[in-house]
C-alpha positions in Angstrom: 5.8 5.8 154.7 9.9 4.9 155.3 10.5 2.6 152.5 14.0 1.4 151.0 12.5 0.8 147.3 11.0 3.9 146.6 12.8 7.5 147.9 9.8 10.0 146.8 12.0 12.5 148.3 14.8 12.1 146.3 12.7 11.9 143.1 11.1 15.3 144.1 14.3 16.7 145.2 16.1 15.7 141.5 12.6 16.7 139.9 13.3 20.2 141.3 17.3 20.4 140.6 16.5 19.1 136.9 14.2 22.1 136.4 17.0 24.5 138.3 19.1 23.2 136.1 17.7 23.5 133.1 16.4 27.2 133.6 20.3 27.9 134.7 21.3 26.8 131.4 18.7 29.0 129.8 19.8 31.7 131.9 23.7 31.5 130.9 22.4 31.0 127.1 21.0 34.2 127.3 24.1 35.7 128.7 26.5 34.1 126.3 24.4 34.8 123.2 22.7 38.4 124.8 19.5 36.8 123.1 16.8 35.6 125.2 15.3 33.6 122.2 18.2 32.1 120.0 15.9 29.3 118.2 12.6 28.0 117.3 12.9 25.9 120.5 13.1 28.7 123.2 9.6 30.5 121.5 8.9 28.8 118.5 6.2 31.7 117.6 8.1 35.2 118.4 11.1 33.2 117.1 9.4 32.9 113.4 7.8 36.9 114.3 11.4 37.7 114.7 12.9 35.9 111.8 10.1 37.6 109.4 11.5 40.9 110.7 14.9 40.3 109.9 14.1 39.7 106.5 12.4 42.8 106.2 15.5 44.4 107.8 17.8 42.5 104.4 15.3 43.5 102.0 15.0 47.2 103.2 19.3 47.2 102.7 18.7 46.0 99.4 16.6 48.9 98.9 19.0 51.2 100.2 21.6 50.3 97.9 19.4 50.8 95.4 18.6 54.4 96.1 22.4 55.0 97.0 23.4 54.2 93.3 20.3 55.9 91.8 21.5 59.1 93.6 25.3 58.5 92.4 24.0 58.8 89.2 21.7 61.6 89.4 23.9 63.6 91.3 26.8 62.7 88.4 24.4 64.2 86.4 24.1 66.9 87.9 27.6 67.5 88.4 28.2 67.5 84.6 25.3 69.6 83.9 26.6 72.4 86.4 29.8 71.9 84.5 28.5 72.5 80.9 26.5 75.3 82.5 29.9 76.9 83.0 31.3 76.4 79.5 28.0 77.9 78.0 28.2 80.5 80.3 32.0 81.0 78.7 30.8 80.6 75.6 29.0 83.1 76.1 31.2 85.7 77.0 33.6 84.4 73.9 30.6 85.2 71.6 30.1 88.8 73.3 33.8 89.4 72.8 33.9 88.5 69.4 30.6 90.2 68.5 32.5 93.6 68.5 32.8 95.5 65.1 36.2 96.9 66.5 38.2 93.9 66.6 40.7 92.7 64.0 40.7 89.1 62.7 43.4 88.4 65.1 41.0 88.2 68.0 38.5 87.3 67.0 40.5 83.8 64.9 41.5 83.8 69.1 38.0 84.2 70.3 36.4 81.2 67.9 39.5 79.0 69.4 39.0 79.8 72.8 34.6 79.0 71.9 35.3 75.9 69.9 37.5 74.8 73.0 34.9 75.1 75.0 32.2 73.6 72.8 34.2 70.5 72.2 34.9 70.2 75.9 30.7 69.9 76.8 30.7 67.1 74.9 33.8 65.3 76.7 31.7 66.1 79.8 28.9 64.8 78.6 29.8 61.2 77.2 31.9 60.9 80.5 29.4 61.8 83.1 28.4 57.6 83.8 28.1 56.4 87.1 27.8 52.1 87.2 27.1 52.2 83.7 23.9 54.9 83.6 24.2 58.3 82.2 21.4 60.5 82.5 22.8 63.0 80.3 23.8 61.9 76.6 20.6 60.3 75.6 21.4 56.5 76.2 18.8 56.0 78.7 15.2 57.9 79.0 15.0 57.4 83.1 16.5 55.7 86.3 15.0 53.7 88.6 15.1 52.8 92.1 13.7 50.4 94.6 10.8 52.2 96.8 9.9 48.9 98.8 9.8 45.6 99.7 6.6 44.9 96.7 8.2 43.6 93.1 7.2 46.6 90.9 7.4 49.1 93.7 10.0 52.2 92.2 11.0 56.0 92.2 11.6 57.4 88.9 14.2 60.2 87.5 13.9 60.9 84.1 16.8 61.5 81.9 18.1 64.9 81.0 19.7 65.1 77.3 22.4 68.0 77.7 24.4 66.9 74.5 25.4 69.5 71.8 22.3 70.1 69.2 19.7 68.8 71.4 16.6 69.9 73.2 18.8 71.6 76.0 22.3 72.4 74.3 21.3 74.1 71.2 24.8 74.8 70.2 25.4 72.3 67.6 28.8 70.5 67.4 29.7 73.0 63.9 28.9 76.2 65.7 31.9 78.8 65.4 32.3 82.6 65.9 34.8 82.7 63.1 32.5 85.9 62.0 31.1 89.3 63.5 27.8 87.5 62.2 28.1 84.3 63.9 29.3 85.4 67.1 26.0 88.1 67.6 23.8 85.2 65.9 25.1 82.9 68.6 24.6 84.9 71.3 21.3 84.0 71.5 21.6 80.2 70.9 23.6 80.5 73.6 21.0 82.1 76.1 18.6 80.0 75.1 20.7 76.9 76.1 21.7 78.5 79.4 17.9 78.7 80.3 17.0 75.3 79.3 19.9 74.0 81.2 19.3 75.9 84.0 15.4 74.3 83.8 16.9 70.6 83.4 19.7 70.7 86.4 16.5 71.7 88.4 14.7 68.7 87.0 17.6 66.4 88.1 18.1 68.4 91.8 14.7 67.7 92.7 15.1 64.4 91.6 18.2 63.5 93.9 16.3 65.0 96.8 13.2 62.8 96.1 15.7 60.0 96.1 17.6 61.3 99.4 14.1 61.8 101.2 12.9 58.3 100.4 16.5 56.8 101.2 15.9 58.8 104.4 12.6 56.9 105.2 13.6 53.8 104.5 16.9 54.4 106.5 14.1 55.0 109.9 11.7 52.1 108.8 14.7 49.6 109.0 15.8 51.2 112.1 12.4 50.7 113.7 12.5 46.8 112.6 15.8 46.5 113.9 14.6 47.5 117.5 11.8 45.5 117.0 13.8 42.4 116.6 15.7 43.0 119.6 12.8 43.6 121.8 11.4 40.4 120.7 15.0 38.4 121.1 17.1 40.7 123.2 18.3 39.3 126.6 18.1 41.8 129.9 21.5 41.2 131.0 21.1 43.3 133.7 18.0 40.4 134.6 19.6 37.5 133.2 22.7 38.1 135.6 20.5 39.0 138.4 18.5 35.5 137.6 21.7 33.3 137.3 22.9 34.4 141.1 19.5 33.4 142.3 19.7 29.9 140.2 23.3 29.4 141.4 21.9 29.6 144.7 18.7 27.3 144.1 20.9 24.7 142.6 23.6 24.6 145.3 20.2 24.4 147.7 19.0 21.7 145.2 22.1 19.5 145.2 21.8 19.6 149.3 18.1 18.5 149.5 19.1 15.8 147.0 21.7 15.0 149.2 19.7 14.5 152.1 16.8 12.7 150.8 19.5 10.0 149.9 20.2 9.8 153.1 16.7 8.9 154.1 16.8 5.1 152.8 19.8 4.4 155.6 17.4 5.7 158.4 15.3 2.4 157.9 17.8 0.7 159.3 18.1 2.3 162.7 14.6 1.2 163.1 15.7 -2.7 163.3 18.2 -1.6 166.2 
């Protein structure tokens, strides 16, 4: 039916162009932003899926940086234990030295320097290994702690390792000397007897920073994996997108014209009155 009140062809044709246009803006969203859902309003259900994953994605950094220090310490630790390993081991030879009948007073007065030296230096080691304000080696603190997972409560534990003179792994006491031929033999086997128990805590505190290292490890892959799972849920194709806003171009230019021409339809009413 012709008709000059009501052009049904023009309100299909700008029916059609509206929706053109509208998935055209979509389209170049997509490109601009390289997400193919950007709000609540483009898919208000993966959008919240996706936004649940991201926060997975913070809280697994958090726990990251939580192993990260853990291991700074531990492996401080460890670095000052492998250092007073050294001066016991020194300390050691000094005693061996001055243990010897044959020697005057002269070296051996020069033997208890070099050993009290030495023995005074563990402790400078000791009371300096701190890393963010923890140190796992001079009896402030029983243990370390770091975040396993995203559940309140959920940690890894180190425990502490007391390496200061006169304690359950230094035996050498903060007096001991080899002033005398005595002393120096007696000391000899203080002095092994630290070794070994130092030698049994630094492994204490290495299998510690690996137990830290493997977890950090894992979490490092778990937040990987929710990373790539955000962007499959929101990721734009650009390849598609690109390919999709030629065709729209197209449609809408197509649009426009049979817009265009249903206008014209109205005016044709009039050629039947000629």
């Amino acid at each position: 039916m012709q008709s000059v009140n009501t052009n049904y062809g023009a309100m299909v044709a700008l029916q059609n162009l509206n929706a053109t246009n509208k998935m055209l803006s979509q389209t170049q969203n997509a490109i601009n932003t390289g997400q193919k859902i950007s709000g609540p309003r483009d898919n208000g259900a993966v959008f919240a899926i996706a936004q649940g994953m991201r926060s997975d994605v913070a809280g697994y950094k958090a726990v990251t940086d939580s192993l990260n220090r853990a291991i700074s310490s531990v492996d401080t630790a460890v670095a000052a234990g492998q250092a007073v390993s050294d001066l016991l081991n020194e300390m050691k030879e000094k005693a061996l030295a001055a243990s010897d009948t044959s020697i005057d007073s002269n070296a051996r007065e020069s033997y208890n320097a070099d050993f009290v030296a030495l023995r005074d230096q563990i402790t400078k080691i000791v009371d300096n290994a701190t890393f963010d304000g923890v140190n796992l080696v001079d009896g402030s603190t029983t243990k370390i702690e770091a975040l396993a997972n995203l559940t309140a409560g959920g940690a890894i534990t180190v425990s502490a390792q007391v390496l200061s003179l006169g304690g359950a792994n230094v035996t050498v006491r903060s007096t001991n000397t080899i002033s005398t031929q005595d002393k120096a033999s007696a000391m000899i086997a203080t002095l092994e007897t630290s070794i070994n128990r130092l030698n049994l805590a630094l492994a204490k505190l290495g299998t510690g920073s690996k137990k830290l290292d493997i977890h950090k490890t894992f979490v490092g892959k778990l937040s990987d994996e929710f990373e790539k799972g955000v962007g499959n849920l929101v990721d734009a194709d650009l390849a598609k997108e690109s390919a999709k806003l030629q065709s729209l171009q197209t449609k809408q230019q197509l649009g426009i014209q049979a817009l265009s021409i249903a206008n014209q339809a109205p005016s044709a009413v009039l050629g039947l009155f000629r």
